[in-house]
Structures are given as structure tokens and as C-alpha cells.
C-alpha positions as CSV (number, residue, x, y, z in Angstrom):
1,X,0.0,0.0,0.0
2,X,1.8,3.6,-1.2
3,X,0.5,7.1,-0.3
4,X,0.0,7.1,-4.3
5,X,-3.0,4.8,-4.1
6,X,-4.7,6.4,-1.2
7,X,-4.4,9.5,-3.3
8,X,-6.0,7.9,-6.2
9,X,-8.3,6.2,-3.8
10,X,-9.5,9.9,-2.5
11,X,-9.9,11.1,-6.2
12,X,-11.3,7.7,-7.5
13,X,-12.3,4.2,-5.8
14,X,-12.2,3.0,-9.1
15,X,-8.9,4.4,-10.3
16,X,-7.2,2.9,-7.2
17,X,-9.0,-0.6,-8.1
18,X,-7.4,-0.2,-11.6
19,X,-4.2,1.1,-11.2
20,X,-3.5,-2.2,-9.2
21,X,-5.0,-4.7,-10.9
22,X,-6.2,-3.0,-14.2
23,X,-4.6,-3.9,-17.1
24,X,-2.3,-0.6,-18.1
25,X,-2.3,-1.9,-21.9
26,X,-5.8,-0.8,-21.8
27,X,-4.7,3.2,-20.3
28,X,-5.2,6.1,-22.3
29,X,-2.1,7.6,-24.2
30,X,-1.3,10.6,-21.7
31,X,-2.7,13.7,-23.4
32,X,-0.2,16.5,-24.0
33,X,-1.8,18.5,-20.9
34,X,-1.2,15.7,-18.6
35,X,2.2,15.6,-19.9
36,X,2.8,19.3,-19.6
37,X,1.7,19.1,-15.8
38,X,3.8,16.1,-14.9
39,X,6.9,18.2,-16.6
40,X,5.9,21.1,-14.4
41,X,5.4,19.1,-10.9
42,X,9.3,17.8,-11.9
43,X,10.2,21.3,-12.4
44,X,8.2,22.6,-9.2
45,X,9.9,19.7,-7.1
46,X,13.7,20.1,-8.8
47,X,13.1,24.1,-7.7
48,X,11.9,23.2,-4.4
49,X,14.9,20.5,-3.4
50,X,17.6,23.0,-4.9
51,X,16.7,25.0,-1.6
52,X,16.4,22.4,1.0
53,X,20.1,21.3,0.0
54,X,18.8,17.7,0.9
55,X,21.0,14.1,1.1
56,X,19.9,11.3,-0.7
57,X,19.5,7.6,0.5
58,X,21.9,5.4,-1.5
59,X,20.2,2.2,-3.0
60,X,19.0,1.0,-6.5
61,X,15.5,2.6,-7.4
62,X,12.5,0.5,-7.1
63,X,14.3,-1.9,-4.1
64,X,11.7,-0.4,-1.3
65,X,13.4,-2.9,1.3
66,X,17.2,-1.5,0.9
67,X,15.6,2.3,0.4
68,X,13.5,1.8,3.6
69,X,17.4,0.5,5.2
70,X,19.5,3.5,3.8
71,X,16.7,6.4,4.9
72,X,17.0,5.0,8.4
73,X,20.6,5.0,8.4
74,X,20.4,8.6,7.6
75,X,18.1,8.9,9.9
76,X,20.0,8.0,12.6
77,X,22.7,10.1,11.7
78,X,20.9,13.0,12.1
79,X,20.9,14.3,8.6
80,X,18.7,17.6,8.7
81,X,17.4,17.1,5.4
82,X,16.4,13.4,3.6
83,X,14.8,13.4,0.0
84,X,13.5,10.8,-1.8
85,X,13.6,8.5,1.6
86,X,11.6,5.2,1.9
87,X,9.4,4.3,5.4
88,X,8.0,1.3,5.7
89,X,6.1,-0.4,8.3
90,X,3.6,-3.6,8.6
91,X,0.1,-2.8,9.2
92,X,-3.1,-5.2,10.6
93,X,-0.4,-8.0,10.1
94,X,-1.0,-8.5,6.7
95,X,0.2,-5.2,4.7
96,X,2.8,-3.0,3.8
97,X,2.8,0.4,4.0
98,X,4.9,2.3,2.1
99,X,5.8,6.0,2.3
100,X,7.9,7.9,0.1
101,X,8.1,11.7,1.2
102,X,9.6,14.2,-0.9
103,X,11.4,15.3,1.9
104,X,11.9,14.2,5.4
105,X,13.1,17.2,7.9
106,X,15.0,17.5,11.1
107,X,13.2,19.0,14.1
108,X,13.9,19.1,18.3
109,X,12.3,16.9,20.0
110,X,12.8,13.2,21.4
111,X,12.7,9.9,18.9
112,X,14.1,6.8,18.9
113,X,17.1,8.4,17.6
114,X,18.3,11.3,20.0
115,X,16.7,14.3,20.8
116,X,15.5,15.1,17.3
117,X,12.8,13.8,14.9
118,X,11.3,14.0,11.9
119,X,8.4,15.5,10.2
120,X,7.4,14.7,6.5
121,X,7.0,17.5,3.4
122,X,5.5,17.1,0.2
123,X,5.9,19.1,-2.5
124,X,3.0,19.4,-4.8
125,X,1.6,21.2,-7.8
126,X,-1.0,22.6,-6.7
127,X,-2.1,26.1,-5.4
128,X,-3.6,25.2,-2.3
129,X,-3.8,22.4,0.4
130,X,-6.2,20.2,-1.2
131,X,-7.9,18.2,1.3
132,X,-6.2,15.0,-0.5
133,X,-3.1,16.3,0.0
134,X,-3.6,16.9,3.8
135,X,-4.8,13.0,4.2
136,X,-1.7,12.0,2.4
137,X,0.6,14.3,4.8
138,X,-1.6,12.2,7.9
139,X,-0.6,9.0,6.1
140,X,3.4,9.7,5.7
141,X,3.6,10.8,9.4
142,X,1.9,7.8,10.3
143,X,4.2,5.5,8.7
144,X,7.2,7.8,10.4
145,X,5.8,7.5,13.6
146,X,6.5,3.7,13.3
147,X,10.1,4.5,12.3
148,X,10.7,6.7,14.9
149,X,8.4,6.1,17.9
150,X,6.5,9.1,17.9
151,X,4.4,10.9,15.5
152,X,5.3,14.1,14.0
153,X,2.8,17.1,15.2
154,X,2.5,18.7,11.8
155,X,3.5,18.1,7.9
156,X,5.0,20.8,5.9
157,X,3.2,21.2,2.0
158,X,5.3,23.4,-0.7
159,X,3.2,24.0,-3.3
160,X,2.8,26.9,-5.9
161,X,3.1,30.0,-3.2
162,X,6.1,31.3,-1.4
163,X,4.9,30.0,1.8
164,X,5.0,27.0,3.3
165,X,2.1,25.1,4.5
166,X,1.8,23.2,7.9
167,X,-1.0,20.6,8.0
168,X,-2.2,19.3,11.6
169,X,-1.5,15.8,11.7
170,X,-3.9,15.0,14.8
171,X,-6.9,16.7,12.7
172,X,-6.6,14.2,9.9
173,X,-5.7,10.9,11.2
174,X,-8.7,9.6,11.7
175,X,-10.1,10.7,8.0
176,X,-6.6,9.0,6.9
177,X,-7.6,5.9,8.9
178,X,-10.9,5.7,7.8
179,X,-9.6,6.3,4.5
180,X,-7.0,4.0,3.9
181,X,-9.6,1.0,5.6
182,X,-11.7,1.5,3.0
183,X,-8.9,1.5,0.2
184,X,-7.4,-1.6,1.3
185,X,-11.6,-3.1,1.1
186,X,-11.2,-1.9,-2.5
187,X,-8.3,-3.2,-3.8
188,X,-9.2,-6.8,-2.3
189,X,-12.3,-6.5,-3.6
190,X,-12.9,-9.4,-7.0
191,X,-14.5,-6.7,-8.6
192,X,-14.0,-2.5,-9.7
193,X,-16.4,-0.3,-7.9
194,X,-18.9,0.9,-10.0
195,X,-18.5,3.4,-12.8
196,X,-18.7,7.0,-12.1
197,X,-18.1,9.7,-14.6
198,X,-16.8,13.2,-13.4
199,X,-16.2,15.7,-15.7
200,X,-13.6,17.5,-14.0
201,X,-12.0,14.8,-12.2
202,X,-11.8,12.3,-15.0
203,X,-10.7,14.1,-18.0
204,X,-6.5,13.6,-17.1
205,X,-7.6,10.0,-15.9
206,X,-5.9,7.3,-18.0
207,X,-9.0,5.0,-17.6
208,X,-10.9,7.4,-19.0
209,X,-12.2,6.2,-22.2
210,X,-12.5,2.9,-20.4
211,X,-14.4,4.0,-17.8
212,X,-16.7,6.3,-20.4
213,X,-17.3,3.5,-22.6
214,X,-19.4,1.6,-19.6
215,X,-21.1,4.3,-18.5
216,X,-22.2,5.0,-21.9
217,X,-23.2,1.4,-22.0
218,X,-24.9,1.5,-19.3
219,X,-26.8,5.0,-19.8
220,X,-25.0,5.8,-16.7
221,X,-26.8,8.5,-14.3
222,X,-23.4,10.3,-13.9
223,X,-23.3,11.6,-17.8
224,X,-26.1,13.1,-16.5
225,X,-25.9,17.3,-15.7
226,X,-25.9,17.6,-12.0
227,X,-26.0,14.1,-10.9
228,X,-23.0,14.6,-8.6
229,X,-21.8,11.7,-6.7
230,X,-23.8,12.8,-3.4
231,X,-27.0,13.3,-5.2
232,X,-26.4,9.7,-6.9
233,X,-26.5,8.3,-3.4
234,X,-29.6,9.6,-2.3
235,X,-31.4,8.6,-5.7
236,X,-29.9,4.9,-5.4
237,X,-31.9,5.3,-1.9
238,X,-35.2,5.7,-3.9
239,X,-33.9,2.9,-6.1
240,X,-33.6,5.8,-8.7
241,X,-31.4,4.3,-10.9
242,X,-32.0,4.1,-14.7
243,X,-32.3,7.0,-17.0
244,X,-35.8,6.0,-17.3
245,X,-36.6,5.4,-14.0
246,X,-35.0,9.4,-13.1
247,X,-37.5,10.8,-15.8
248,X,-40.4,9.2,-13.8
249,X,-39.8,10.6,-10.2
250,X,-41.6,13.4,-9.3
251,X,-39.5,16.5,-8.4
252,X,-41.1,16.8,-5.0
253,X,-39.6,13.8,-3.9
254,X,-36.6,14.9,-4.1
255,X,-36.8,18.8,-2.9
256,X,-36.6,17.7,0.3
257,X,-33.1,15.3,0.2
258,X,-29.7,16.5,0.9
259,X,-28.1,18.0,-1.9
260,X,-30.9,18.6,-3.8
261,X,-33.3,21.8,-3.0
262,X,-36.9,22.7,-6.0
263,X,-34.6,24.1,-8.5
264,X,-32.4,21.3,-8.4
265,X,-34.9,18.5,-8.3
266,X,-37.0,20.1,-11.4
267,X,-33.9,20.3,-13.7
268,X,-32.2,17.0,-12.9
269,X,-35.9,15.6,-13.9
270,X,-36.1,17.6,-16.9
271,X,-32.4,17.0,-18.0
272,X,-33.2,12.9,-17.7
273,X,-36.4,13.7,-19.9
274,X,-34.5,15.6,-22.5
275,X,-31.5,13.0,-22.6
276,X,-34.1,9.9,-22.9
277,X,-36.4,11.4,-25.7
278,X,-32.9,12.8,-27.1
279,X,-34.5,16.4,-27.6
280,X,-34.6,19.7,-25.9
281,X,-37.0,20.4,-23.7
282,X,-38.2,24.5,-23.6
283,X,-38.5,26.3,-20.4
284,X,-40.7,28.3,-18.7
285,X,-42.3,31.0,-21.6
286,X,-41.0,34.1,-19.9
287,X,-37.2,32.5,-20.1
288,X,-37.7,32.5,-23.6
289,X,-35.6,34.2,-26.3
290,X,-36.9,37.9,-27.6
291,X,-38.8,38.4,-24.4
292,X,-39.0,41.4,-22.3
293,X,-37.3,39.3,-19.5
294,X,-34.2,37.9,-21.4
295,X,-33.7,39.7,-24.6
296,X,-31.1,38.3,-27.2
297,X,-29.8,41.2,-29.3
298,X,-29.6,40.9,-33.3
299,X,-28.3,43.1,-34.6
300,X,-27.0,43.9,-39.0
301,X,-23.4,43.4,-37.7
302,X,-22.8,41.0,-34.4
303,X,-19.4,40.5,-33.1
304,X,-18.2,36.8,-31.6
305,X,-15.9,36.9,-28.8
306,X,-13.3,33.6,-27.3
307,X,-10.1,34.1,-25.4
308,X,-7.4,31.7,-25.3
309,X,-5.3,32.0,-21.9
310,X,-2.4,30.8,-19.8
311,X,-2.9,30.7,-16.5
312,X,0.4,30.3,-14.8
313,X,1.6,33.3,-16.3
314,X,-1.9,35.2,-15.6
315,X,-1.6,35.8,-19.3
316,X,-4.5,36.3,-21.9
317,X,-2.6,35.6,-24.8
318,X,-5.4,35.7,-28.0
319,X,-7.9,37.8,-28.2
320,X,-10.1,36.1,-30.9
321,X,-13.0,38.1,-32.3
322,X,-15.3,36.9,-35.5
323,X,-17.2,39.8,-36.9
324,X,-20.4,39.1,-38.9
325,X,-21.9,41.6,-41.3
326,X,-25.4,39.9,-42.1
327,X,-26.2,43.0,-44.9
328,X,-23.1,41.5,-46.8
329,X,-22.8,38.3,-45.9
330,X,-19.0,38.4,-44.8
331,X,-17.2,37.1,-41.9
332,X,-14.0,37.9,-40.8
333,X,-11.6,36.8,-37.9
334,X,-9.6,38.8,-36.2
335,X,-6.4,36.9,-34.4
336,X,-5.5,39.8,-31.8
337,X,-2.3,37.5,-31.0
338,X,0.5,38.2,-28.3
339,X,3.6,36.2,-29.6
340,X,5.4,37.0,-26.3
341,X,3.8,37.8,-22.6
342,X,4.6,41.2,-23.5
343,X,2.3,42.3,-25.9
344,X,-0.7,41.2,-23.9
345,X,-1.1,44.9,-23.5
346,X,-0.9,45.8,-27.5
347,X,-3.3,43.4,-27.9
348,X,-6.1,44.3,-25.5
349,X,-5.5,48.3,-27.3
350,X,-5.9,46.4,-30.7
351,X,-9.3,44.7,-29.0
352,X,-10.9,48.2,-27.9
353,X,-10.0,50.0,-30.8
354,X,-11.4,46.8,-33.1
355,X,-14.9,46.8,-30.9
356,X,-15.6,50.8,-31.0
357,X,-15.6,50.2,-34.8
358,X,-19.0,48.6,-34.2
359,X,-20.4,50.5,-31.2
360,X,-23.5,48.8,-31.3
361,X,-22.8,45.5,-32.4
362,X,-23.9,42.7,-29.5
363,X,-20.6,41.1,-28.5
364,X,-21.5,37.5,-27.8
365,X,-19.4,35.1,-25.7
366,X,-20.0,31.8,-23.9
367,X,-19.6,31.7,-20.1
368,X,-18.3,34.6,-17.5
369,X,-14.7,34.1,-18.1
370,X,-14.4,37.1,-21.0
371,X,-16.4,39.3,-18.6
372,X,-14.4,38.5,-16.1
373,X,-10.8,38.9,-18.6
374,X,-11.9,42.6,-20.0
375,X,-12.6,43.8,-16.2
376,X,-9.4,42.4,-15.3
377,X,-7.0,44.2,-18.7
378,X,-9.2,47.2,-18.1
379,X,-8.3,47.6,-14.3
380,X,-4.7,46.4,-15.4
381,X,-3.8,48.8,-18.2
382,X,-5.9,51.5,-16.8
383,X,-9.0,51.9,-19.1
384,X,-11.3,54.3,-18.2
385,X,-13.9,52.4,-16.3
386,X,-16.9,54.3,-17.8
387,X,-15.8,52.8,-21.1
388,X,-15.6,49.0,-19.4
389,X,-19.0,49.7,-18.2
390,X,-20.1,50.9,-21.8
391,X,-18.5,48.0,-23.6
392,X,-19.8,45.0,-21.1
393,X,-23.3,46.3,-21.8
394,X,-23.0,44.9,-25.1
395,X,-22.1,41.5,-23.8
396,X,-24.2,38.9,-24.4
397,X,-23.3,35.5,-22.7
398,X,-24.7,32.8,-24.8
399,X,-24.1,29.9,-22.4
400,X,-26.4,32.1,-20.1
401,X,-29.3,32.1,-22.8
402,X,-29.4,28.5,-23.6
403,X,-29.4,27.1,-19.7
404,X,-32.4,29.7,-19.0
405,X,-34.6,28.6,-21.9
406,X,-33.6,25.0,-22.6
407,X,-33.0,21.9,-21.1
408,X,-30.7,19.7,-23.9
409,X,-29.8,15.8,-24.5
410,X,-26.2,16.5,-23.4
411,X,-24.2,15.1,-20.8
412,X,-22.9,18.7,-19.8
413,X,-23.6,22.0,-21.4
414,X,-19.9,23.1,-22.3
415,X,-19.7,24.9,-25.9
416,X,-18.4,21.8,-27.1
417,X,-20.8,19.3,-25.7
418,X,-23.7,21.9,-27.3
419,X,-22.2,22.9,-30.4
420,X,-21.6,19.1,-31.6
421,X,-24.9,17.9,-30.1
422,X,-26.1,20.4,-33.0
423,X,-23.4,19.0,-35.5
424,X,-20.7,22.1,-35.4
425,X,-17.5,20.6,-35.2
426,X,-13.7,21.6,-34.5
427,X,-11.1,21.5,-37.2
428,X,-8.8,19.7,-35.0
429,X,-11.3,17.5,-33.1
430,X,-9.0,16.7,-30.5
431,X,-8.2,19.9,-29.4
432,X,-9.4,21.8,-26.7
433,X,-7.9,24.6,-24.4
434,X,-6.0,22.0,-22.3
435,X,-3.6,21.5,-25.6
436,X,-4.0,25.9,-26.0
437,X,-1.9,25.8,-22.8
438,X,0.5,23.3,-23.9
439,X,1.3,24.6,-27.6
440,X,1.9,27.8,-26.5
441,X,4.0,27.3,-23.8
442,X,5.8,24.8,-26.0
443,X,5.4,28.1,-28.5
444,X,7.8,30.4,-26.3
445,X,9.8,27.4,-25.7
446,X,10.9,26.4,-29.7
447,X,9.6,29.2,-31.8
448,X,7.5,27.0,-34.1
449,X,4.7,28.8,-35.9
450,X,2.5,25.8,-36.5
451,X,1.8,25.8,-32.6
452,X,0.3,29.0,-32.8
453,X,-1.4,28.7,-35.9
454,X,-3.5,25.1,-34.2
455,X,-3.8,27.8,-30.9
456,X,-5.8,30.6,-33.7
457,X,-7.7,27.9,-35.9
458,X,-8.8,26.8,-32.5
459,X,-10.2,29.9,-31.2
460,X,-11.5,31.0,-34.5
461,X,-13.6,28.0,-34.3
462,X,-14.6,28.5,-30.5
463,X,-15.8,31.7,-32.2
464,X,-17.7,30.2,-35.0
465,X,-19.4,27.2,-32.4
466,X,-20.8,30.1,-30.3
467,X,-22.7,31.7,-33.1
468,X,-24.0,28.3,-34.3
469,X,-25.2,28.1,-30.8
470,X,-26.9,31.2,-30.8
471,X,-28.2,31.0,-33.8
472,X,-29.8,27.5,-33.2
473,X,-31.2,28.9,-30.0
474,X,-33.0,32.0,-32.2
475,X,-34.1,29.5,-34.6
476,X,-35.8,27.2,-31.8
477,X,-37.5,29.4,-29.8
478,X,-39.1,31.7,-32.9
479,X,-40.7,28.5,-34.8
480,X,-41.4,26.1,-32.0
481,X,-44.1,23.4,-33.0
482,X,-46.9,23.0,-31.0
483,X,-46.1,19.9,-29.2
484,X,-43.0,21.7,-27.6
485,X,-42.6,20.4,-23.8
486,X,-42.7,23.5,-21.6
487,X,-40.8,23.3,-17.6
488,X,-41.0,25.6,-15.1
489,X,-37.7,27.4,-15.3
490,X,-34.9,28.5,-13.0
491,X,-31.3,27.5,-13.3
492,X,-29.1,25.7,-10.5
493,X,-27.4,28.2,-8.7
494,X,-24.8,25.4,-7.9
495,X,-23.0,25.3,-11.0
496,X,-23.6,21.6,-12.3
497,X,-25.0,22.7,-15.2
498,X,-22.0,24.8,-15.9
């Protein structure tokens, strides 16, 4: 048993099942994002080290039994700093943990080996102390404890700020316990746990497609918009589980459950609905497009907006816009493009001046994240804020539009999951703005142009999806026939639709 399993336990029963007895023929080819972040966590721990000045157990890599001999050795030396050390210890007389801390550090105090002991550090990517990552520090200074007769008080966590942070060991031990019981129950189980598809948490999994392909089997109620693990338990309760079965309940029985509140319960049944008759499903008349309530603009010339980003270097880096003269019948993309971190500033000047050309034009975007991007360059590069005020007014946030009037057949309502459900697709079909990241960090890294040319003809098609969308959702709601199915509407205010 490793502290890598119980990690992949806390993210995945099933992953943890797989990694150990899964066969890894079967993985996924690690995606260039998943590459890039494994590169990075090397980098982040290499960087880290350097400053700890650490010495190294000597033994032959992968030999836990002559690791777990040298670390002590050093151990008992007194060495103030130990990296890449082993621990081991027996456990319930029948296993073997195994701890590998990125660091093991000296402190006062009274051990087995003097008046000093030891407290474990990881090192991980990540911008805050995850929860999983806190369990995981609980599970190293448990091991230690056996090593050293005593158990460290706290765990030190570097991650992506300058300081470090200490995790309370007696706070999570008995989460950890509880934990790694359960994933030692897993892993001797004959059988996987069931299928679960998360979004989020299983798009870098290499048992993805696996994993996908049952639940598609299956007509899974996780590829379901908001069935979130919790609410999944409390509809297995009500023996809730069949896509069918879920487009029977009645909403009221489940207004009342944890996790689930009117709202909630009348747009998970409505999603099951639209997914099982495979069509959409129109909302409440006054959520409806061309109303007083929720008016979409048209306008003779509308303007498509889609940002491509880097995070790490709090960078917007393309500032895509698509502008569509419907008197003419042209279209033309504009790649407002910052080859180096230092023309993000050039390019958001290039952005206003392109956008006043067409001071009315409705500037349509999907999701919050270019409202958010144009407060942030305007506060940055000092814009006057009466003209952000002026040019947000004109943003319309398609993503917004289509969860207020319709319910879809999708298993989550990103631009992609909408725009192919209505047959739009993306030049490079693999693509997405995980690989964005990748090629253009790989961009300021080699210099080669074709990186940046997949990054625009991605975007421009982000731009070109979004007014498919919108155009579909005119189209719908002006011409509906008369059979239509009309729901009570009021989006989740818990972002599962999202």
C-alpha cells in the first residue's frame, strides 16, 4: 500500500482498483496536458529540493526494502534534510505500507534516535492544500511514527506559493484511517467499484475512455448534468437508478433530500427527460428568447468573442474576435495575438480600438470568463472604467441564454458538448484549451509557428461554435411546434449545469 494509491483512492475508488490490478495496456495515451503538468510538478519539485540542500538515501531505485534500510541509516545520523527517503512499516499484520516523502526534515524533539525527529513534506503542484493532500501528509507521518516512535505534530506542503504550509496531523488521522480501511476493502475486492463519470476529475484519468465507454453502456446516471456523486446516493436510496426510472420521479420527492433543493430537483428531472427522448426540452415562456425578460440582441453586424489564456503566467494571450456583417454576408476573424507575454497589452489596445468600430454591435461570448478577462485588462492597463462599463453592456453571454430557456440531450452544457450535439465541429477534433496551454508554452519554448497557428484555428472555431449556438437557440424558440414540452424554469445556482 503507497500514499500514491490512497491518493488515487481519495480522487477515484475506481482508479485505485485499476491502477493495481487493471490492465495498463488498456490506459489512455497521456494527453499532452497531462504531460505538460507532470513536466511542471518535476520542475516545481527540482526548484523546491535545490533550496532544501537535501541528502539522498543510497540504493538502487524500485528496491523499497534496501531504500526503507538507507533512509533510516540517515536517519540515525541525524541528517537535517532526507529526500526521496523510503518508510515502511507492517500494518493489521497482513500489509505493507509504504511512504515515500519528498522530503523528510529535522526538528527538536525526542525519537528513537536522539533528541530530534522527523516530520514529512511534500511538495505538490497545486495552489492550495487540497484536502487529499492533507490526508496524504496524515498518512506519511503515520508511517514515520513507526520508524521513529513518535508521531510528528504537523507536515510541511510546498506548493505553488512562497509559503509554506503546515498541516495538523492530529486533525486528519482519523479521516486518513478511515480512509486508507476502505482502500485496502477496494483493492481486495474481486470486482471494480462501479462506474462514475466526473467531468472534472476524469478528463487527465488514463481509464478514462474505459471507464466512459461503460457508463455509456450503461446509460450511466453520472453523464447526467448535476447528478454529482452525493445526489447519486440519495437517488440509489429511492432505487432511482436508470435513465428512465429518473424521468419518472416526481420533483417533490426529491426537494426535500440533501443535496438537492426545488430548483435542483426540477432540472435534474427535466435533463433525464431531455437526454431519454434525445431532444430539448423549452423552459418556462418568460425564459424564452426575444422576451422582455431575457432579450437576445440581433443586430446587421454582431461581433463573436473567445479568449485563449495561460494561466500560470496570468496571461490572456489571443484575443479572438469573429465579426459578422449579415447585410453582406462576410465574416472575418480577427487573431489579436501576443507572440510574447509582453504584448498582452498591445493586444487588449488592438481589441478596444477593433470593438468601438462597431459600437452597437452585441458582442457574444460563452460563459463569465471574458467578462471577467476585460474587467481584469481594463483595471490592469488602466481603461477608463466608464468605457468598461459601456462595452460590457454589449455582452451577451450565450451559455447564459441557452441554460435559462432550454433543457438539452447532453451530458454537460460546455460549448463543445452543445455545439456538436447540434453538428458544429472543430477542425482539429481533438483539441481543446488544455492543448492551447500546452502549444503555447511549447510556443515560447521552440519558436515554431505551427503551434500558434493550431492555438488561432482553435479559437477562431470557438468563435464560429458560439454563433452556431446562438443562432440555433434563435431558430428554436421563434418557430417552436406546437407539441413543444414547456418546464418551469430557474437555473441551479450550484454550477452543475455549468
Amino acid at each position: 500500500m503507497t500514499a500514491e494509491l490512497l491518493l488515487q483512492y481519495q480522487r477515484c475508488q475506481r482508479r485505485a482498483f485499476l491502477d493495481t490490478h487493471g490492465d495498463r495496456s488498456q490506459r489512455d495515451t497521456p494527453s499532452e496536458f497531462l504531460l505538460r503538468l507532470q513536466q511542471d510538478k518535476v520542475i516545481h519539485q527540482q526548484n523546491a529540493l535545490a533550496q532544501q540542500n537535501p541528502q539522498q538515501p543510497d540504493y538502487y531505485k524500485g528496491n523499497w526494502q534496501a531504500g526503507a534500510i538507507a533512509t533510516l541509516e540517515l536517519m540515525q545520523q541525524g541528517v537535517e534534510r532526507i529526500s526521496q527517503g523510503v518508510l515502511l512499516t507492517n500494518y493489521l499484520e497482513k500489509y505493507t505500507l509504504i511512504s515515500r516523502p519528498d522530503l523528510l526534515i529535522k526538528q527538536p524533539g525526542n525519537s528513537w534516535f536522539g533528541d530530534w525527529v522527523y516530520i514529512p513534506a511534500q511538495i505538490e503542484l497545486g495552489k492550495r492544500p487540497k484536502l487529499e493532500y492533507q490526508i496524504i501528509a496524515a498518512y506519511n507521518a503515520y508511517v514515520l511514527e513507526h520508524i521513529q516512535g513518535i508521531s510528528p505534530k504537523s507536515a510541511w506542503l510546498f506548493l505553488r506559493r512562497p509559503e509554506v504550509y503546515t498541516v495538523d496531523i492530529a486533525r486528519w488521522t482519523s479521516q486518513m484511517q478511515r480512509s486508507l480501511a476502505q482502500c485496502l476493502e477496494i483493492l481486495e475486492a474481486k470486482l471494480a467499484p462501479e462506474v462514475f463519470i466526473s467531468r472534472q476529475r476524469c478528463s487527465l484519468c488514463r481509464w478514462y475512455t474505459q471507464c466512459y465507454a461503460i457508463a455509456k453502456s450503461q446509460q450511466h446516471l453520472s453523464l447526467i448534468p448535476g447528478v454529482t456523486p452525493n445526489r447519486y446516493t440519495q437517488l440509489q436510496a429511492l432505487n432511482v437508478v436508470t435513465l428512465e426510472s429518473l424521468t419518472q420521479v416526481n420533483p417533490a420527492q426529491l426537494e426535500s433530500l440533501p443535496g438537492f433543493d426545488r430548483q435542483v430537483a426540477q432540472k435534474l428531472v427535466l435533463q433525464a427527460q431531455a437526454v431519454f427522448e434525445n431532444r430539448p426540452i423549452l423552459l418556462d415562456t418568460t425564459c424564452r428568447i426575444g422576451t422582455a425578460e431575457t432579450p437576445i440582441p440581433q443586430a446587421p453586424i454582431e461581433l463573436y468573442f473567445d479568449i485563449e489564456a495561460e494561466p500560470d503566467l496570468n496571461l490572456d494571450y489571443l484575443l479572438g474576435v469573429l465579426v459578422v456583417d449579415r447585410q453582406t454576408g462576410t465574416e472575418t476573424f480577427h487573431k489579436l495575438l501576443a507572440e510574447t507575454p509582453a504584448q498582452e497589452e498591445t493586444i487588449w489596445q488592438q481589441f478596444l480600438d477593433l470593438v468601438h468600430q462597431y459600437p452597437t454591435a452585441p458582442i457574444y461570448h460563452f460563459c463569465a470568463y471574458e467578462v471577467d478577462t476585460i474587467k481584469r485588462l481594463g483595471k490592469l492597463y488602466h481603461t477608463p472604467r466608464q468605457q468598461i462599463k459601456t462595452l460590457l453592456a454589449r455582452f451577451v453571454d450565450v451559455y447564459e441564454q441557452v441554460t435559462q430557456t432550454v433543457t438539452l440531450p447532453v451530458e454537460n452544457y460546455t460549448l463543445k458538448a452543445i455545439a456538436r450535439w447540434l453538428g458544429f465541429e472543430w477542425r482539429d477534433q481533438q483539441a481543446n484549451g488544455s492543448h492551447c496551454i500546452y502549444w503555447y508554452d511549447q510556443w515560447l519554448a521552440t519558436g515554431d509557428r505551427t503551434l500558434l497557428e493550431s492555438i488561432v484555428r482553435y479559437n477562431e472555431d470557438d468563435c464560429h461554435a458560439t454563433r452556431h449556438v446562438k443562432d440555433w437557440l434563435i431558430d428554436f424558440t421563434t418557430d417552436l411546434p406546437p407539441t413543444t414540452l414547456q418546464a418551469n424554469c430557474s437555473p441551479s445556482s450550484d454550477g452543475e449545469y455549468g
